[in-house]
C-alpha positions in Angstrom: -25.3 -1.2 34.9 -22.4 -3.5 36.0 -23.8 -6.3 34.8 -24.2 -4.8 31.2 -21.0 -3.0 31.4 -19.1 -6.7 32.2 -21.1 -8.4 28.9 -19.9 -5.7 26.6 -16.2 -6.3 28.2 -16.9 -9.9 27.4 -18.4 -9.1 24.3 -15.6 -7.0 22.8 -12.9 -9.4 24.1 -14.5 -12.2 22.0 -14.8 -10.3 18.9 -11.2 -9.3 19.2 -9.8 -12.7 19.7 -11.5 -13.7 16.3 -8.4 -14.4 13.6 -8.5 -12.6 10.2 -9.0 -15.0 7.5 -5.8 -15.4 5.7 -5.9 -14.0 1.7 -5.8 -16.8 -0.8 -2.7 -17.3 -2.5 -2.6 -15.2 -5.6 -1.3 -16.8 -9.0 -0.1 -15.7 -12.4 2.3 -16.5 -15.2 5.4 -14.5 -16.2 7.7 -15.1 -19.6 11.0 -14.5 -18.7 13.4 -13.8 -21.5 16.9 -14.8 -21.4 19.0 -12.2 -20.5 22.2 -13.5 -22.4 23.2 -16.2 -24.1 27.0 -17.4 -23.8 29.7 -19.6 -23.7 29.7 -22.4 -20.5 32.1 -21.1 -17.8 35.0 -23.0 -15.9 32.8 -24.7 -13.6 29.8 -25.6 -16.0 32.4 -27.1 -17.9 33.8 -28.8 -15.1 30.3 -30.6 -14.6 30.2 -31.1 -18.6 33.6 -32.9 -18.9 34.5 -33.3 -22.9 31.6 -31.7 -24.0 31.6 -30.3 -27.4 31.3 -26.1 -26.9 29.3 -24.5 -29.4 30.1 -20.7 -28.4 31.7 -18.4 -28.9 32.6 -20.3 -32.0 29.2 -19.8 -33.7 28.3 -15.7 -34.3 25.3 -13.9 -33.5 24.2 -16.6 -30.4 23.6 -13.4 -28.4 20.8 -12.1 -30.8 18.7 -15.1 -29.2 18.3 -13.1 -25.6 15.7 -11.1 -25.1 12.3 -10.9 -26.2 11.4 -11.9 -29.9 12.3 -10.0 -32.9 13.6 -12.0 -35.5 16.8 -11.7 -35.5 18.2 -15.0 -33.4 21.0 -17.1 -33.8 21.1 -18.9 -37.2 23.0 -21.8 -37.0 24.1 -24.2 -39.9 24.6 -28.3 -38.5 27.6 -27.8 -40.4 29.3 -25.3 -38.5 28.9 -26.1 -35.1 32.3 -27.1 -33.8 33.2 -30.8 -33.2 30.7 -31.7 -36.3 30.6 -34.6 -37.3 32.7 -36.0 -34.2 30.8 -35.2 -31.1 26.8 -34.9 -31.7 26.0 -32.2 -29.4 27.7 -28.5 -29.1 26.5 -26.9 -25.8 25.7 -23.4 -24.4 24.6 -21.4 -21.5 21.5 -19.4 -20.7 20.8 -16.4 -18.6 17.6 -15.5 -16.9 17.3 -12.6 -14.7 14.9 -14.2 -12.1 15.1 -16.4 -9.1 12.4 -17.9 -6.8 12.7 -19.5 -3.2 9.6 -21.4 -4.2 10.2 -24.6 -6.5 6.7 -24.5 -7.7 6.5 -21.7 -9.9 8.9 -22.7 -12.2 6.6 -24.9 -15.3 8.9 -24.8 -18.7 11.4 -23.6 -21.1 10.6 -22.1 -24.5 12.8 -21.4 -27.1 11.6 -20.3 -30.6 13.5 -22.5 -33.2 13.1 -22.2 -37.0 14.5 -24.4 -39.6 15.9 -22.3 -42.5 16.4 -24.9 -44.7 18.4 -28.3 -45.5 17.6 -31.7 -45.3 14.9 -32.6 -43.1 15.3 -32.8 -39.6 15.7 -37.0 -38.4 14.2 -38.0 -35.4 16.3 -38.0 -32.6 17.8 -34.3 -33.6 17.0 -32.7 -30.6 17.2 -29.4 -28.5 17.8 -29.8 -24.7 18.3 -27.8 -21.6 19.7 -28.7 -18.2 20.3 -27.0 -15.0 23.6 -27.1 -12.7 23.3 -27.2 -9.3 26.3 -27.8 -6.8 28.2 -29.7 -9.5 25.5 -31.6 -10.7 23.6 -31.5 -14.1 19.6 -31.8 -12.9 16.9 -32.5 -14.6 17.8 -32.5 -18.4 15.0 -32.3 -20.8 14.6 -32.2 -24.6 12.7 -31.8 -27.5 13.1 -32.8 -31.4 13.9 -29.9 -33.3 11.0 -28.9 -36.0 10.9 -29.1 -40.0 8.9 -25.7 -39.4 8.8 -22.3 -37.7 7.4 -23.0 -34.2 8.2 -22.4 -30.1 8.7 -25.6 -28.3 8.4 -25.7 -25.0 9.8 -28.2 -22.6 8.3 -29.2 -19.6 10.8 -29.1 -16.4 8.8 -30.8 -13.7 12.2 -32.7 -13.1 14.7 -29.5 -12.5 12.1 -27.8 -9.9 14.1 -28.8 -7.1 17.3 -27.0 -8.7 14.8 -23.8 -9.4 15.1 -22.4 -6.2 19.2 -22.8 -5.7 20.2 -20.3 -8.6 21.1 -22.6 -10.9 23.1 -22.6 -14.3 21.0 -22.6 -17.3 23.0 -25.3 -20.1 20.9 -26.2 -23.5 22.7 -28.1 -26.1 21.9 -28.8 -29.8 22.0 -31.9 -31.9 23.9 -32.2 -35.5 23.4 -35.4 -36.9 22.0 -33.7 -40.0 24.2 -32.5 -42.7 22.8 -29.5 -44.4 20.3 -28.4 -41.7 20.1 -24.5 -40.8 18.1 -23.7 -37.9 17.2 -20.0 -36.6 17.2 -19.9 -32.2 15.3 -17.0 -31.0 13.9 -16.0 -27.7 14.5 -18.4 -25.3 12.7 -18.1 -21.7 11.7 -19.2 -18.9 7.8 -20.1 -18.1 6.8 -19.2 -14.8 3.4 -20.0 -13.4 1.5 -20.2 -10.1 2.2 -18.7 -6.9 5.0 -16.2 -7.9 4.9 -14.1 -4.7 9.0 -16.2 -3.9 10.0 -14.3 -7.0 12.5 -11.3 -7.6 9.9 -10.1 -10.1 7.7 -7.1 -9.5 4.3 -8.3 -11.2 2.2 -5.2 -10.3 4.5 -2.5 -11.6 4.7 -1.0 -8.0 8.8 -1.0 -7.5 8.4 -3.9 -5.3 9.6 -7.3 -6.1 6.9 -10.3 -5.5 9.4 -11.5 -3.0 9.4 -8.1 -0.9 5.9 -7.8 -0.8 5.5 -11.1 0.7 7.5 -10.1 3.3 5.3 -7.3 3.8 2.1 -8.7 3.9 1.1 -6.9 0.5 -0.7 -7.4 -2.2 2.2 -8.5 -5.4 -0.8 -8.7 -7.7 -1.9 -5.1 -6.9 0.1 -2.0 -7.4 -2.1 -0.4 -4.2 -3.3 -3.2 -1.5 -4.5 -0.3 0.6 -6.3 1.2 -2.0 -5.8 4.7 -0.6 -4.3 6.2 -4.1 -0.2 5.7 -3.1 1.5 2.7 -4.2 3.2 -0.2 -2.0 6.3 1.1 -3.2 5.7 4.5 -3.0 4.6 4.0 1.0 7.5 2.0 1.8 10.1 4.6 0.6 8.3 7.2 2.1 7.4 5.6 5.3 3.9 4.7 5.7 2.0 1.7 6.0 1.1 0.3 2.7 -1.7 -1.6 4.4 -3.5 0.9 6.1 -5.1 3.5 4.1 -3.9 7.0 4.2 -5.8 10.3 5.4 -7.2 12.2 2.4 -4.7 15.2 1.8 -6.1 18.0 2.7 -5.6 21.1 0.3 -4.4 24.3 2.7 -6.5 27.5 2.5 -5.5 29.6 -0.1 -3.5 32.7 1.1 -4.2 36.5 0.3 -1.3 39.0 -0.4 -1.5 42.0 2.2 -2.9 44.9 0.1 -0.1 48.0 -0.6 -0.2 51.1 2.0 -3.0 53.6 0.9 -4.7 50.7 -1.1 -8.1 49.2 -0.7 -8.7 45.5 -1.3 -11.6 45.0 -3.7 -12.1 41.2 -2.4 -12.2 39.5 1.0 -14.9 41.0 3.5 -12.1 40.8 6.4 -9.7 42.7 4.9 -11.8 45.4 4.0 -13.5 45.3 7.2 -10.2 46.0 8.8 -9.3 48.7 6.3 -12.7 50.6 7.1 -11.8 50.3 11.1 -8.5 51.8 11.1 -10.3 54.6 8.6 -13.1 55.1 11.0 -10.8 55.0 13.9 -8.3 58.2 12.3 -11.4 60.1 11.7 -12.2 59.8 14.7 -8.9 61.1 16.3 -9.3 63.7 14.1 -12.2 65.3 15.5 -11.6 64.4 19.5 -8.0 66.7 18.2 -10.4 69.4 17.2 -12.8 69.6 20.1 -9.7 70.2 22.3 -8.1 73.1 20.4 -11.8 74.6 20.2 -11.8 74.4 24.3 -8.1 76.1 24.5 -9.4 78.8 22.6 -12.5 79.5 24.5 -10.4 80.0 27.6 
């Protein structure tokens, strides 16, 4: 009995010291929209010495944040300040998002339409840049389009300014008299691993970067799969990876039937009812048997 006792020990303490096999790293893609777009501040301007400044001279440039809906920044070659002096009038973007990991940033979109004019020459270009620590990183362009279309802009280059909360700086070409273009929607291409992100991918009410942390599941509202959400766990406490007890649903509660009252339901209640009935008849007649013996004697 020892001996068996000792290989179940042995046994148990080898199945134990097995390691879990670590989850694959999830991936997805997210659009994020610009949240404004703006005028460059004191220090982008101090990276972007003599740079021609295309807001807040040029109205409407805030119609371009947020998500598509056709009503952008329209913007005429001929207006932009510094025309024809200085070829290139810059901005600022916004986007509501940061990641620790460099990798999940891909691109930049912007959804540019030309209105009308002359046709646009090569070398007329849209650009975007990022700022970090005094320096302008990774600057890319495109040429802007004779048509309605999104271009997108690969930014291999600026992932290593990604993840230090960089500015945002696009500028726009006007070396073509005439031109009207229409900016709309710019944002931000995420794809990959996203679980460095402040975004909350599952809907939960924890960001990606939180539920990393955690051990949890960004790409599923409930890792546990116990009916709660991550979110809803955390804030209340319990262990988003380790699946809840059922509720249980308490007995249901019956009102204490009114003096002189019989319940119709519940074979307890009545029971008791009938005993205390049974036991006052009873009384009743002991009462009478003793005032039958006073009078006998």
């Amino acid at each position: 009995m020892q001996t068996l006792r000792l290989a179940v020990g042995v046994a148990l303490a080898t199945a134990t010291a097995i390691p879990a096999r670590p989850a694959a790293a999830a991936s997805a893609t997210a659009v994020v929209h610009a949240s404004t777009v703006r005028d460059l501040d004191a220090d982008e301007l101090a990276v972007l010495t003599g740079v021609c400044r295309a807001l807040p001279a040029v109205p409407g440039a805030d119609a371009a944040a947020g998500a598509p809906d056709g009503t952008g920044w329209r913007v005429a070659e001929d207006d932009l300040p510094c025309a024809p002096t200085v070829d290139e009038a810059w901005f600022a973007l916004d986007f509501p998002v940061s990641c620790s990991d460099t990798s999940a940033m891909t691109s930049i979109r912007a959804r540019v339409t030309t209105l009308g004019g002359a046709s646009t020459p090569a070398g007329q270009d849209f650009g975007i840049g990022l700022i970090v620590a005094g320096t302008l990183a990774g600057p890319v362009n495109t040429d802007l389009p004779d048509t309605a279309t999104t271009v997108e802009m690969d930014f291999t280059a600026g992932r290593a300014a990604f993840a230090q909360s960089p500015s945002y700086v696009a500028w726009l070409d006007h070396k073509n008299s005439g031109a009207h273009f229409h900016l709309d929607a710019f944002s931000l291409v995420l794809e990959g691993d996203l679980g460095s992100c402040d975004l909350d991918t599952d809907g939960d009410g924890l960001t990606n970067a939180r539920e990393t942390d955690l051990g949890t599941d960004w790409t599923d509202p409930d890792t546990d799969g116990d009916g709660v959400d991550d979110g809803t766990e955390v804030a209340r406490g319990t262990d988003p990876l380790v699946p809840d007890a059922a509720p249980t649903t308490p007995p249901p509660t019956t009102a204490a039937p009114a003096v002189g009252t019989l319940p119709t339901t519940g074979g307890a209640a009545t029971g008791a009812v009938v005993a205390v009935v049974g036991l006052g008849a009873g009384a009743a007649l002991a009462a009478a048997e003793r005032r039958a013996r006073r009078d006998r004697s």
